[in-house]
DSSP file (Angstrom, degrees, kcal/mol; ACC not computed):
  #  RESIDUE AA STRUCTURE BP1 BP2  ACC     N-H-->O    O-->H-N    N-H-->O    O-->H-N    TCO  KAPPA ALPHA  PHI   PSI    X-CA   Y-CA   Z-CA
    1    1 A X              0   0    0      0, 0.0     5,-0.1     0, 0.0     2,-0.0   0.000 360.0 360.0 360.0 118.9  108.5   75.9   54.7
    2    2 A X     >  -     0   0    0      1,-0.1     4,-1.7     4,-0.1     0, 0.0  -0.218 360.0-126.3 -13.0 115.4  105.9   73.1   55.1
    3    3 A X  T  4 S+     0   0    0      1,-0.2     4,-0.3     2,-0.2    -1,-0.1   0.861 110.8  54.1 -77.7  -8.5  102.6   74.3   56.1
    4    4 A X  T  > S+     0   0    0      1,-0.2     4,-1.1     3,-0.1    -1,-0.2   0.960 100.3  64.3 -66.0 -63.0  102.9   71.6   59.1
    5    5 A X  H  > S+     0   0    0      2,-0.2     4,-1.2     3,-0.2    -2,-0.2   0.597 101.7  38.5 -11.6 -50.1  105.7   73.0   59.8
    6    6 A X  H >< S+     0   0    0     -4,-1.7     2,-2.1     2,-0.2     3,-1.9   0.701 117.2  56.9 -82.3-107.2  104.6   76.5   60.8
    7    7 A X  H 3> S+     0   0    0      1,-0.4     4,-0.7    -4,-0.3    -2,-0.2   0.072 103.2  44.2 -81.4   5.2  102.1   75.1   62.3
    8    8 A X  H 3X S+     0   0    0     -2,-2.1     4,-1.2    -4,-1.1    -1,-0.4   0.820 113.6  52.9-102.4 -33.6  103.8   72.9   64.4
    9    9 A X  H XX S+     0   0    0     -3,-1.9     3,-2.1    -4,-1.2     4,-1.9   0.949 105.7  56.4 -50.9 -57.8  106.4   75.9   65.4
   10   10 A X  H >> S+     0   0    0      1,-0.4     4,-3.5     2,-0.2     3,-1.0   0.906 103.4  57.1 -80.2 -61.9  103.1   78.0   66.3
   11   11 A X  H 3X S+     0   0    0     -4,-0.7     4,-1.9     1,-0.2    -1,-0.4   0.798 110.2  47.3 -56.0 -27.9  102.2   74.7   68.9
   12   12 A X  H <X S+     0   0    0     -3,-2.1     4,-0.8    -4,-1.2    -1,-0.2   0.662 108.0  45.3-110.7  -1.2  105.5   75.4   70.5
   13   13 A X  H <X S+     0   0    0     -4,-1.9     4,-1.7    -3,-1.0     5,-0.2   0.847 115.2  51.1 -69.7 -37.4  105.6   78.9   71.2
   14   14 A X  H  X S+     0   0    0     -4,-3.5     4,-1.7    -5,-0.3    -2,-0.2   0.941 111.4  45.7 -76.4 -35.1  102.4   78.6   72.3
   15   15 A X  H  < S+     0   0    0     -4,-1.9    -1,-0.2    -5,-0.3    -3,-0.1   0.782 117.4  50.8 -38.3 -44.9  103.5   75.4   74.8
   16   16 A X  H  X S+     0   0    0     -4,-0.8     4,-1.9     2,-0.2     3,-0.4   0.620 109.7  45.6 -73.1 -39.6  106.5   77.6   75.8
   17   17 A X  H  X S+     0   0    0     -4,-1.7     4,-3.4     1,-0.2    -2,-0.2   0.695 108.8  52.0 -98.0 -26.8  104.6   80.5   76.6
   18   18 A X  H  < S+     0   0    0     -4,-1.7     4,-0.5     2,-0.2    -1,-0.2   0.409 114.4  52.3 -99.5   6.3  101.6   78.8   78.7
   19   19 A X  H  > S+     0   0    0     -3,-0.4     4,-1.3    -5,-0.1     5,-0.3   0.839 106.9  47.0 -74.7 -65.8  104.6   77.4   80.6
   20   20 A X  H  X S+     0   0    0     -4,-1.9     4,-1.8     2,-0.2     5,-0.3   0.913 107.8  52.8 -41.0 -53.2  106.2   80.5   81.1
   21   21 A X  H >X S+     0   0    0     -4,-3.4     3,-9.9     2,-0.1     4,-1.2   0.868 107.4  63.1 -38.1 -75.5  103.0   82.1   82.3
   22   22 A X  H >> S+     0   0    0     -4,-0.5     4,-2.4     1,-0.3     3,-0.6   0.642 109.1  35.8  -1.2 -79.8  102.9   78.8   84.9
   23   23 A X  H 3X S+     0   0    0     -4,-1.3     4,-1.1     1,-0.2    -1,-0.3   0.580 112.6  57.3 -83.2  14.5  105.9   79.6   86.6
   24   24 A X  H << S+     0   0    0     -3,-9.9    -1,-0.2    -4,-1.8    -2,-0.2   0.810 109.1  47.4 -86.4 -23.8  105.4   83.2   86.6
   25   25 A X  H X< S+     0   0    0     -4,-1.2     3,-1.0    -3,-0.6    -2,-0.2   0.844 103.8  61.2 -77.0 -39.7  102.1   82.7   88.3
   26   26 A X  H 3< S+     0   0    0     -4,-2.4    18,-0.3     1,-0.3    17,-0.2   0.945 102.5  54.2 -34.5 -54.9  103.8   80.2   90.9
   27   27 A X  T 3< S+     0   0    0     -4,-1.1     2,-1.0    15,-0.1    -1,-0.3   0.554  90.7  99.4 -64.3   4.2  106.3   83.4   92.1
   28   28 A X    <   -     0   0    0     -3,-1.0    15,-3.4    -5,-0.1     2,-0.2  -0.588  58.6-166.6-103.4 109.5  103.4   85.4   92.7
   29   29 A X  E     -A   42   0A   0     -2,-1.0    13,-0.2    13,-0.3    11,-0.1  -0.612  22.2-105.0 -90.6 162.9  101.8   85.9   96.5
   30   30 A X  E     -     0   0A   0     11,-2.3     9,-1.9    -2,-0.2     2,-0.3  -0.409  28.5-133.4 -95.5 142.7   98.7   87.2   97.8
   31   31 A X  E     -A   38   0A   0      7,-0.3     7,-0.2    -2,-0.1    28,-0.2  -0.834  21.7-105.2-104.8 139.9   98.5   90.1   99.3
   32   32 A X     >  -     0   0    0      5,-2.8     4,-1.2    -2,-0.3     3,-0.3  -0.411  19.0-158.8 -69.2 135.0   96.8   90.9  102.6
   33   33 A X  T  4 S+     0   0    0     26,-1.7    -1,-0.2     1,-0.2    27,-0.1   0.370  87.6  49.6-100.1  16.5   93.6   92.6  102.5
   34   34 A X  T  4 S+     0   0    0     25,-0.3    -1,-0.2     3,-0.1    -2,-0.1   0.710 133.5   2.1-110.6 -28.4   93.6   93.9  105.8
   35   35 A X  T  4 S-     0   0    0     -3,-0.3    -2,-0.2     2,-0.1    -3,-0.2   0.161  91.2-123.3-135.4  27.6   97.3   95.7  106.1
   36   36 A X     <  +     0   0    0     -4,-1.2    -3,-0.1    -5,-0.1     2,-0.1   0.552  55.1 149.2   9.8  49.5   98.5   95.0  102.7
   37   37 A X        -     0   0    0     -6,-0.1    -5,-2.8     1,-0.1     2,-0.7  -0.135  61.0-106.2 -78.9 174.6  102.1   93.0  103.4
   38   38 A X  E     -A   31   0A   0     -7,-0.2    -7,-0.3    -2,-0.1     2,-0.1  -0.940  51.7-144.6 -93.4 132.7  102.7   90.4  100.5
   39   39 A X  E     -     0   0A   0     -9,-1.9    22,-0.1    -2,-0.7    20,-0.0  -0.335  20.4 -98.7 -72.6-177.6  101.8   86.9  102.4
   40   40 A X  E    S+     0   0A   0     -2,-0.1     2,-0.5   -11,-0.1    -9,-0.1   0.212  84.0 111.0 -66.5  -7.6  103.1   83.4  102.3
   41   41 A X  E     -     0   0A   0    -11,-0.3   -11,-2.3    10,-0.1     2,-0.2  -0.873  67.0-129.8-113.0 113.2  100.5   82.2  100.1
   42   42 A X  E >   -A   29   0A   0     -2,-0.5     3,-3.1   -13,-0.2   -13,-0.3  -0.189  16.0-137.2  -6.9  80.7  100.8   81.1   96.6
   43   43 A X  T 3  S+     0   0    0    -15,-3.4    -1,-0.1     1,-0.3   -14,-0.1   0.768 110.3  45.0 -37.6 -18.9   98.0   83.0   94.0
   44   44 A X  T 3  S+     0   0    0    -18,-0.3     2,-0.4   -19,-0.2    -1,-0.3   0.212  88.6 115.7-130.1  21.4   97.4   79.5   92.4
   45   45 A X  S <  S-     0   0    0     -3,-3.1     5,-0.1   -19,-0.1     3,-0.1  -0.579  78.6-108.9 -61.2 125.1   97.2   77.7   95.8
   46   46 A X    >   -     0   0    0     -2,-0.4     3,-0.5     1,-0.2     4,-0.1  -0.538  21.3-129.9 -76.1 146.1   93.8   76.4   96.2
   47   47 A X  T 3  S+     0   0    0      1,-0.2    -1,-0.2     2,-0.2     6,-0.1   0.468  97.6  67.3 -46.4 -32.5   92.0   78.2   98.7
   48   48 A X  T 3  S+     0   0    0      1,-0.2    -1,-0.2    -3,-0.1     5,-0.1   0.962 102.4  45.1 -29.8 -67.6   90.8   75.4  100.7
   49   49 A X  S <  S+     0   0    0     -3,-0.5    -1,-0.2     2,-0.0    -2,-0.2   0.673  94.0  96.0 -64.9 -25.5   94.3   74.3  102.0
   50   50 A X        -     0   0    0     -5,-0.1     2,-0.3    -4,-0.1     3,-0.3  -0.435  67.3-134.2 -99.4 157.4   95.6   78.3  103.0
   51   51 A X  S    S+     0   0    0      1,-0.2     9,-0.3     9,-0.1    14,-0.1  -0.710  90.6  29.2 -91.5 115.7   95.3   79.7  106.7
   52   52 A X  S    S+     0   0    0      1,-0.3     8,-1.6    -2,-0.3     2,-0.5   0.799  87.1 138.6  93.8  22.3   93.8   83.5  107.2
   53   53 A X  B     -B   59   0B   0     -3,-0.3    -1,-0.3     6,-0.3     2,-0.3  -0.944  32.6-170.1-110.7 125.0   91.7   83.0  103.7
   54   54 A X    >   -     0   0    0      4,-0.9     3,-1.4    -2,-0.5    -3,-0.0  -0.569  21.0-122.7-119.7  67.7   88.2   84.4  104.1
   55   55 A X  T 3  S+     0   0    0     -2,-0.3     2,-0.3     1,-0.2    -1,-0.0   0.764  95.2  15.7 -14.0 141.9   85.7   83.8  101.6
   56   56 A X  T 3  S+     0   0    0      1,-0.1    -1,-0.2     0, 0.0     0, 0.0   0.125 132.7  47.9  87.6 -45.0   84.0   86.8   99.9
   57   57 A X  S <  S-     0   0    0     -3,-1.4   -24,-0.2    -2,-0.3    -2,-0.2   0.230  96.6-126.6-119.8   7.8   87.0   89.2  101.3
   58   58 A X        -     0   0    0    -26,-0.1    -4,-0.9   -25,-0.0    -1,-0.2   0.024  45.5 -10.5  61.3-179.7   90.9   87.5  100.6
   59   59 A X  B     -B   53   0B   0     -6,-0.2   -26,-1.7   -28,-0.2     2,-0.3  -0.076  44.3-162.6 -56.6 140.6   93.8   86.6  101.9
   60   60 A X        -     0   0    0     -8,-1.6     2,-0.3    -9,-0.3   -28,-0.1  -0.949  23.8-134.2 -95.8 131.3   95.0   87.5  105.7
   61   61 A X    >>  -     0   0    0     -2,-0.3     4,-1.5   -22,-0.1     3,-0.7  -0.795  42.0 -82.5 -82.4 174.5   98.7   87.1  106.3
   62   62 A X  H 3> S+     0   0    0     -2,-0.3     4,-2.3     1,-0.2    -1,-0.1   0.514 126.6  48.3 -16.2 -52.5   99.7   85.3  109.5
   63   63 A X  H 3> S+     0   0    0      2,-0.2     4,-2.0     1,-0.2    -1,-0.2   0.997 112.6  51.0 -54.5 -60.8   99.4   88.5  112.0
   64   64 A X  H X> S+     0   0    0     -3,-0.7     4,-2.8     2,-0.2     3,-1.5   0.870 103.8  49.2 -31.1 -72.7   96.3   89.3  110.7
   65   65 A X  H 3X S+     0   0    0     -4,-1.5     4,-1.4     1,-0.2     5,-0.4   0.914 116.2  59.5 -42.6 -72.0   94.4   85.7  110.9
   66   66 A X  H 3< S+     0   0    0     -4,-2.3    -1,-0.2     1,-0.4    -2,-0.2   0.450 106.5  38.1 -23.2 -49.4   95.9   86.2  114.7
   67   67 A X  H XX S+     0   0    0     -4,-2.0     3,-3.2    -3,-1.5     4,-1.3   0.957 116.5  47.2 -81.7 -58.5   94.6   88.8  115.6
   68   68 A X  H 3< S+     0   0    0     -4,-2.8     4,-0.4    -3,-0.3     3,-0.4   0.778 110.5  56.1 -54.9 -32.8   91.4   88.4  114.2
   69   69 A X  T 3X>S+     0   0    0     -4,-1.4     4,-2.7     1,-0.3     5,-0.5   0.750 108.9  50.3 -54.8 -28.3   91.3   84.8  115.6
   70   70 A X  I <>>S+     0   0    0     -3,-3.2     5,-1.0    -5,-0.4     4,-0.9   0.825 106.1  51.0-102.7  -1.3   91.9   86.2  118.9
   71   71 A X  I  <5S+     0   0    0     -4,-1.3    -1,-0.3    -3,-0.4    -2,-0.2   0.332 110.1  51.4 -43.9 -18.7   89.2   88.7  118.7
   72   72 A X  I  45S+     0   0    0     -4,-0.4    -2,-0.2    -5,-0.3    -3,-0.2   0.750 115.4  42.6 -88.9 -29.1   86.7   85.9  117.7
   73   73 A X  I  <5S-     0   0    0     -4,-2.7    -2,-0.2     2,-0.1    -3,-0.1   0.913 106.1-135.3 -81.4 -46.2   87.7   83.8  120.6
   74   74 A X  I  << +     0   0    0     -4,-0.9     2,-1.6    -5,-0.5    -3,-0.2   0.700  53.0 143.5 112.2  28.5   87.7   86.8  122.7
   75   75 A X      < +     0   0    0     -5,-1.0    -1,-0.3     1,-0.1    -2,-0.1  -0.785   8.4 158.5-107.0  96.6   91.2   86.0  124.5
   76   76 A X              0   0    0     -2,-1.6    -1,-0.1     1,-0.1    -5,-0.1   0.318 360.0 360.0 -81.3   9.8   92.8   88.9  125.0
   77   77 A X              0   0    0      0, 0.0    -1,-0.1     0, 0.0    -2,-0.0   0.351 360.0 360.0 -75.5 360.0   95.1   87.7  127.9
């Protein structure tokens, strides 16, 4: 074997493997840090875009942000 050779195999395990991480990190969701259900949100979703995300403290799912929203608004109706 050609020492390009290896070293061109080496470049595509390693291509292949930082893919696989990729889409293993896609399947993975955030968990809520207030009742700990899995949410709807992506781990390698930027933070910006996601609903119930609270800087400093994680992810809410959906109930959560709800509630908490309606305790900040104060409509308990």
């Amino acid at each position: 074997m050609a020492p390009g050779e290896c070293m061109n195999t080496d470049k595509e395990e390693n291509r292949k493997m930082r893919e696989k991480i990729m889409n293993d990190e896609c399947e993975e969701y955030e968990t809520c840090v207030r009742c700990g259900k899995e949410t709807k949100m992506k781990k390698n979703e930027n933070k910006i875009y996601r609903y119930g995300y609270i800087e400093g403290v994680g992810q809410l799912c959906f109930m959560c942000h709800q509630t908490r929203k309606i305790h900040k608004q104060g409509a308990y109706e």
